[in-house]
N, C-alpha and C positions, 0 to 999 in steps of 0.2 A: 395819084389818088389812093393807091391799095396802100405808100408806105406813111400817108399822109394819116388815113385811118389808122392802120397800126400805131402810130406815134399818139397819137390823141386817145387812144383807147388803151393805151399803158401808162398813160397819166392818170386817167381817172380808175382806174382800180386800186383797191381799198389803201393799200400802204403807199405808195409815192400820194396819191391823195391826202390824207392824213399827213405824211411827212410838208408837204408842199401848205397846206392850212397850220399846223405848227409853225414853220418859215414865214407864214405871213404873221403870224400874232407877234413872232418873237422882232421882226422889222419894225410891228408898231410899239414895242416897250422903249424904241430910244425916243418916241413922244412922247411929254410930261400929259400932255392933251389923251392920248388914244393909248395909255398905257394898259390902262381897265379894259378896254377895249380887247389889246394882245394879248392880256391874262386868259380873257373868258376865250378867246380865239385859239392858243393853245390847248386850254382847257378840254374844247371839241374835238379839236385834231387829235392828244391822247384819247381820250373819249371812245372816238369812232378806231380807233386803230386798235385798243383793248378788247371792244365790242364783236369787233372783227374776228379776233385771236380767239373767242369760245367755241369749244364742238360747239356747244345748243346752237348758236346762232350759225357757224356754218354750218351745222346738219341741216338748220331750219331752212336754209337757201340753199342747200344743193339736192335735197332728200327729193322735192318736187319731180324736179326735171330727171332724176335718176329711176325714178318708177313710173313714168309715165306709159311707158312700155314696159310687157314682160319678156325675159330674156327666151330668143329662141328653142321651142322644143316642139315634139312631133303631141306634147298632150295639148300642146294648142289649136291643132286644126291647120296649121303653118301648110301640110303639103296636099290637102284633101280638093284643092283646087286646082294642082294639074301640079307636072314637075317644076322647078325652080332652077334655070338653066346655070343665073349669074350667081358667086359671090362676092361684092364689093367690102374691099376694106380700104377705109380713110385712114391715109397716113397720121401717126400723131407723133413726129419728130423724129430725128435722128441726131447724130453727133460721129459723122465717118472720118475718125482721126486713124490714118493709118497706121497698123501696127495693134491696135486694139483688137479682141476679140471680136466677131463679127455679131454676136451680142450686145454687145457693148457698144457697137456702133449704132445701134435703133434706142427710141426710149421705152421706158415700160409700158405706157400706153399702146403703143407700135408692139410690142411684144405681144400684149394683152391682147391686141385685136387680129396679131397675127395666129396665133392658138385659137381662138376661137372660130379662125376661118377654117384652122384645120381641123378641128373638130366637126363643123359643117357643111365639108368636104366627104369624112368618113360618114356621114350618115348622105349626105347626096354626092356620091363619087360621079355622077356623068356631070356637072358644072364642072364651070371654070374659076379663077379665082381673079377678079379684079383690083390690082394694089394700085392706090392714087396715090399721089402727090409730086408737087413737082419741086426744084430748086429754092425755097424762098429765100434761106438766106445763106447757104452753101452752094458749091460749088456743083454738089451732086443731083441729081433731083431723089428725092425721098424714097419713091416709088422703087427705085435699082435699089437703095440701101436694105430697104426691106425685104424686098424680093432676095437677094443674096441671104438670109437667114430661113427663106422657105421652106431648102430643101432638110433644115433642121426638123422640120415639123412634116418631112414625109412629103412634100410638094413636088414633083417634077417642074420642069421650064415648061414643059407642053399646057401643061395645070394652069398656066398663067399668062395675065394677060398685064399690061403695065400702060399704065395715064400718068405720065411723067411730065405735064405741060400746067396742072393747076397748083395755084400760090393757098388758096382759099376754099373754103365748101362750098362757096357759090361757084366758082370756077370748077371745084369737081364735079358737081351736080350736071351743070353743062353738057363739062364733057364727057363723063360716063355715059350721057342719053346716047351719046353719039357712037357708044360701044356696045350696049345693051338692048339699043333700040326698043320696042315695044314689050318687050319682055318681062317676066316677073323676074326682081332681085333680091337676096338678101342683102342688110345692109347692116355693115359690122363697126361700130365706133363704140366709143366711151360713152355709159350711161348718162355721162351728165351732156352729153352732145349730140345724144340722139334725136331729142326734139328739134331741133333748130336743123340737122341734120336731113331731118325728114321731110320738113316744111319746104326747105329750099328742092329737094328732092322731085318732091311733087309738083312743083312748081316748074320744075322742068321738064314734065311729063311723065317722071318714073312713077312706080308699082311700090314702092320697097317696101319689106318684108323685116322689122327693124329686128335687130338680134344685138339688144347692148350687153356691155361688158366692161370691165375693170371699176365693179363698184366702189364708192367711196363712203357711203354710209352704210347703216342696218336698218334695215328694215321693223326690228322690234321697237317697238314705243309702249311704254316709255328705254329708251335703250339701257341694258345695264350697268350703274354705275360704276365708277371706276376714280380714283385720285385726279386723273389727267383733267377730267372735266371741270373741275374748280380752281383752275388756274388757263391762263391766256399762254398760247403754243403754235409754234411755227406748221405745226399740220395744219390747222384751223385754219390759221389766215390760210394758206395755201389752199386747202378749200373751199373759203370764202373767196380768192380772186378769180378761180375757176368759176365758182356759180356767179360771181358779178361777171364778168366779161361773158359769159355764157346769157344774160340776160339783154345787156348791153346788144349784142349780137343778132337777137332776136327780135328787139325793139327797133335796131337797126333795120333788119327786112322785111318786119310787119312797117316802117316808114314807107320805106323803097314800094312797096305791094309786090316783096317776094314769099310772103309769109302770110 
């Protein structure tokens, strides 16, 4: 089932989408009958893959879920309700090819969220630091890759606690209840994944405390112009498949009634 969804859920994100609706129009032009048909059919499929490729449009689909939460800080009120024992950080990818930097072997996401634990470490030094994730499609589970760049950022082994068993943020969600128990935790992931993050979170009994990070858009609107925005560009799309499968994701758990 997990790689069953995986596979169907990176079909329909925006470019193999569009690509795969292109391939069906261009099938129907070797019919004299449905040739009109495959024109307008490729027609859409460019269409939506260009539409895709604009900042505006991916600012406009990721910018939501990016500010739903304000990023941790003590002028929020965050700690005036008693200490904050846990901080969890969701893994967001590696790549442990050995011989590489040990940088190099987590993604930037994973980095982003790993500085900002350490950051809210030094202002709550008695917590712990919780790193999830587990093996989904290496050998390693994520959790140890990350953890191994900790002590970069000031961490001791003692500082740390490791959930090396979940594929998924539903499965993290799980099993971190089972580490933090009733406790209040921060919870450290990427802005555009903190909603969906949260939802499942609570839904497992947690408290969490969201503290997002590795933003992708600006906050100004209207944002300052720049040349890049009048042309279609592989940033965009790439943040336009984040906020679709991020949407996808949620619509998926609000299905299920995890959300």
């Amino acid at each position: 089932m997990f790689l069953l969804k995986k596979i169907i859920t990176a079909f329909i994100m925006p470019l193999p989408l569009s690509l795969l609706i292109i391939l069906a129009g261009w099938l129907l032009l070797f019919s004299r009958k449905r040739a009109r048909a495959g024109r307008m059919i490729i027609f859409a499929g460019v269409l939506i893959l260009i539409s895709f490729s604009y900042t505006a449009v991916a600012d406009r689909l990721l910018h939501p879920l990016e500010y739903r939460y304000l990023p941790f800080s003590l002028d929020n009120g965050n700690l005036q309700k008693g200490a904050i024992p846990w901080i969890v950080v969701l893994s967001g990818g590696d790549m442990p090819v050995p011989g590489l930097p040990e940088t190099s072997q987590v993604s930037a996401a994973s980095l982003f969220r790993l500085a900002e634990a350490a950051r809210l470490k030094r202002i709550l030094p008695e917590s712990r630091v919780v790193i999830s994730g587990g093996a989904v499609y290496g050998p390693k589970p994520e959790a140890e890759v990350i953890a191994g760049v900790a002590p970069l950022f000031g961490m001791k082994p003692e500082d740390l606690a490791l959930e090396a068993n979940s594929r998924d943020t539903e499965e993290q969600a799980k099993n971190i209840s089972g580490i933090v128990g009733k406790d209040k935790c921060i919870l450290v992931t990427s802005a555009w994944h903190m909603p969906r993050a949260v939802a499942l979170f609570r839904k497992a009994g947690l408290d969490p405390v969201p503290a997002p990070v590795g933003h992708l858009t600006n906050t100004e609107k209207p944002a300052k112009l720049n040349p890049g925005i009048f042309f279609p560009n592989i940033n965009a799309l790439s943040k336009s498949e984040i906020a679709v499968h991020e949407y996808i994701g949620m619509a998926w758990s609000k299905i299920r009634g995890l959300a």
